[in-house]
Structures are given as structure tokens and as C-alpha cells.
TIVO-772778 format. One record per residue (C-alpha): x, y, z. Coordinates in Angstrom, 3 decimals. Example, Ala and Ser with C-alpha at 12.3 -4.5 7.8 and 13.67 -1.06 7.14 Angstrom:
% TIVO-772778
r x: 12.300&y: -4.500&z: 7.800
r x: 13.670&y: -1.060&z: 7.140
% end
This chain:
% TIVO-772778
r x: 33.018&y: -0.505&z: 84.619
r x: 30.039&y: -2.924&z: 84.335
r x: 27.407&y: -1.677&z: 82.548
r x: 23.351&y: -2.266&z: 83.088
r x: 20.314&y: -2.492&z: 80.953
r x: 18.020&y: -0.541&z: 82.941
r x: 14.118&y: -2.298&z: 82.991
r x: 11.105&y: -0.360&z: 82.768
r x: 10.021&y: -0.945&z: 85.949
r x: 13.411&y: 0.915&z: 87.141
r x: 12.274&y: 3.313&z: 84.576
r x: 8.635&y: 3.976&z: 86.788
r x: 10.671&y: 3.762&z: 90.019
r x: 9.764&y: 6.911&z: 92.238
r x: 13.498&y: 7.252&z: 92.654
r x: 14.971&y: 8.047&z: 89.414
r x: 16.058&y: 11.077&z: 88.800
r x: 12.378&y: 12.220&z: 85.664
r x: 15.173&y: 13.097&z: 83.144
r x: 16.528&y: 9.776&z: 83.169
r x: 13.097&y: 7.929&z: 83.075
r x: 11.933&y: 9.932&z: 80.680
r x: 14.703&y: 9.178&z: 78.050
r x: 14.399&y: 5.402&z: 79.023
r x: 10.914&y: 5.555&z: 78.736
r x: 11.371&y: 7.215&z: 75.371
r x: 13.693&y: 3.807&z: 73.772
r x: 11.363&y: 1.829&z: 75.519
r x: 8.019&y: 3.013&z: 73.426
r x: 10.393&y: 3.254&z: 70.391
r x: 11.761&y: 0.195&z: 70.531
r x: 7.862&y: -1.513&z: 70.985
r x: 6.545&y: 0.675&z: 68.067
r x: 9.703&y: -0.441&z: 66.090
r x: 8.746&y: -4.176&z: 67.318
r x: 4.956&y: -3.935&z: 66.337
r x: 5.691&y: -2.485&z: 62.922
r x: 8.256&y: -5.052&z: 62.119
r x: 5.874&y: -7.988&z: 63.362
r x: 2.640&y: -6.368&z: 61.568
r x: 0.635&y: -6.744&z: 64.597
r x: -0.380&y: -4.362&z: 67.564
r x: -0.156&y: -7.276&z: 70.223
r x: 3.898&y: -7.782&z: 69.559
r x: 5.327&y: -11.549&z: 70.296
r x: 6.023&y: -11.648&z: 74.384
r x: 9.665&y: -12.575&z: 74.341
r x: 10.557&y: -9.553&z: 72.599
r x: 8.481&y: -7.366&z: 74.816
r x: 10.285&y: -8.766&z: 77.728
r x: 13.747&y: -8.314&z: 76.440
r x: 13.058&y: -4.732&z: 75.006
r x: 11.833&y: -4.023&z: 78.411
r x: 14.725&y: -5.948&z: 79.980
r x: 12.277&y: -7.814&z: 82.433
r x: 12.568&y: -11.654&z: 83.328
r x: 9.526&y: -13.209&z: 83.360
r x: 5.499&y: -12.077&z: 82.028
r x: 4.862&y: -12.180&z: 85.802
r x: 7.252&y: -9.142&z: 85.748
r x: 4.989&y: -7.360&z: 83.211
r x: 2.032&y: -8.064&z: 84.601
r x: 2.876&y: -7.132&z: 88.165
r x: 3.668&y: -3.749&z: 85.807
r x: 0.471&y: -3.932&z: 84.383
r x: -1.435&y: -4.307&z: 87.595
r x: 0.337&y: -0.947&z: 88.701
r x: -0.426&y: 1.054&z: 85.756
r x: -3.359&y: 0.156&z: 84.094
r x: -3.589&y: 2.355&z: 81.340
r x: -0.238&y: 0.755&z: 80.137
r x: -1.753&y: -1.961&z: 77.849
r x: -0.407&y: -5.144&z: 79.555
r x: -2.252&y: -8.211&z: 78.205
r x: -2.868&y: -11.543&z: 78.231
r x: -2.706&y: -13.558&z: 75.415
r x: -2.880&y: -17.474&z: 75.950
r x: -0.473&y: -17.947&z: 78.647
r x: 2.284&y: -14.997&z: 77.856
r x: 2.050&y: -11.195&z: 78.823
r x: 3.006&y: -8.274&z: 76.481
r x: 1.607&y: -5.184&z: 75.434
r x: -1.211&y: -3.524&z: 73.339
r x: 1.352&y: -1.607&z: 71.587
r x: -1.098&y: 1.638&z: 70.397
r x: -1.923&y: 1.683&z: 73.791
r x: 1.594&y: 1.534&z: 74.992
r x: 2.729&y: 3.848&z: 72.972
r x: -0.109&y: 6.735&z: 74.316
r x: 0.390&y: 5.779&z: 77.505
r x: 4.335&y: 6.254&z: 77.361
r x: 4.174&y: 9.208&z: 75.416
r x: 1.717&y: 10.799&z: 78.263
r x: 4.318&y: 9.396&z: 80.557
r x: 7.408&y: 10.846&z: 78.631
r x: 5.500&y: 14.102&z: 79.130
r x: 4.981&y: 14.626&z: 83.117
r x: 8.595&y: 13.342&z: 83.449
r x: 9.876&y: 16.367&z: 81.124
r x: 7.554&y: 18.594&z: 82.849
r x: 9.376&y: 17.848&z: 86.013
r x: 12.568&y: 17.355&z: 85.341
r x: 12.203&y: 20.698&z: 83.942
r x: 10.787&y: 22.683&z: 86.928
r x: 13.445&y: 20.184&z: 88.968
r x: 16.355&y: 22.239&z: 87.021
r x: 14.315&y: 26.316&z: 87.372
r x: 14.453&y: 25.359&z: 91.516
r x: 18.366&y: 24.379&z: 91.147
r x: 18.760&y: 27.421&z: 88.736
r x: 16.766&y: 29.570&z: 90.940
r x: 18.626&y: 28.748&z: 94.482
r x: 17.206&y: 27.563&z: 97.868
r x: 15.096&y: 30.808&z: 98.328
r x: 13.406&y: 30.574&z: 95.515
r x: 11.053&y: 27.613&z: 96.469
r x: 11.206&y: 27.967&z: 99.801
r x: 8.318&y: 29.821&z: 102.445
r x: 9.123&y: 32.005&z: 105.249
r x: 9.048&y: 30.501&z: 108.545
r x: 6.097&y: 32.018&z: 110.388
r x: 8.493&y: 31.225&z: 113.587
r x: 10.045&y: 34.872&z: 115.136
r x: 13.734&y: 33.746&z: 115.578
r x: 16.214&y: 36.182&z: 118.163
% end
């Protein structure tokens, strides 16, 4: 069974399933506060970012960046990484509305088709 490192921008993808980006989302903004702490700085070195984030190049991150603004993708020099503080509110605000849905994802399962679903305005014979 091969096993994968998941990247963040999987993590964002409209199709996972909000439990699972929320937990990956979760080591992600640990793993940068963790970095940021350990390197005394809130702009963490870019390499690091990259392979905490499992992405390939800063082109990756920036492209990221680009998508979500409020993320804290910058530039410094040539390399791409991440305000960290920033990073961190952003991903924790993040963390949140995938809880929140993953959570009313489980009441509709729990609560069966008719729960969520409207009547059909349509007489049927």
C-alpha cells in the first residue's frame, strides 16, 4: 500500500471530503508555528515551508497565495513562504468552516434523505 503526503493545495481542493482538510489543515498550521518558533522569525526559511506543505516549487505557493489572499504568501528576495502569524489566523479561520461543515455534512447523513430534502411542488399520479 503506497502511502502519500497530501499538499495543502489538496488540502483547499473543493473535493475533499471538510473533515479530512480540516485535520490536514490543522498539521499544516502546526507544523509552520512549530517551524517559526524554532527559527525565531515570523517569515520561516522557504524550503521548509515547501516541504511542510509538501509542495514542489515557490511557484506552487504562490499560485496558492494568489488564490487565497488572506493566507500570508510572501515574497522575500527570490523564494516564497509564509507570514506565519498570518498563516496561522488564516488556517485556524479555515480549520473552522471545514468543522462547521463536516459537521452539518454528518446531521444530513444522521438525519436521512428526507430530512434535507423539499417537497416537489410537481402533483405525481
Amino acid at each position: 500500500m503506497a502511502r502519500t503526503k497530501p499538499s495543502l493545495a489538496e488540502a483547499l481542493s473543493p473535493w475533499s471530503a471538510p473533515h479530512d482538510a480540516a485535520d490536514l489543515l490543522e498539521g499544516f498550521r502546526l507544523s509552520i508555528n512549530a517551524l517559526a518558533k524554532a527559527q525565531h522569525t515570523g517569515l520561516p526559511d522557504s524550503m521548509r515551508v515547501l516541504q511542510i506543505m509538501h509542495l514542489g516549487k515557490g511557484a506552487d505557493l504562490a499560485a496558492l497565495g494568489a488564490e487565497h489572499p488572506a493566507m500570508g504568501v510572501r515574497r522575500v528576495g527570490k523564494d516564497w513562504t509564509l507570514d506565519a502569524r498570518q498563516f496561522d489566523l488564516w488556517a485556524h479561520g479555515q480549520v473552522s468552516v471545514f468543522r462547521r461543515k463536516a459537521d452539518e455534512a454528518a446531521q444530513g447523513r444522521r438525519s436521512g434523505a428526507g430530512g434535507r430534502c423539499m417537497q416537489s411542488k410537481m402533483n405525481l399520479f
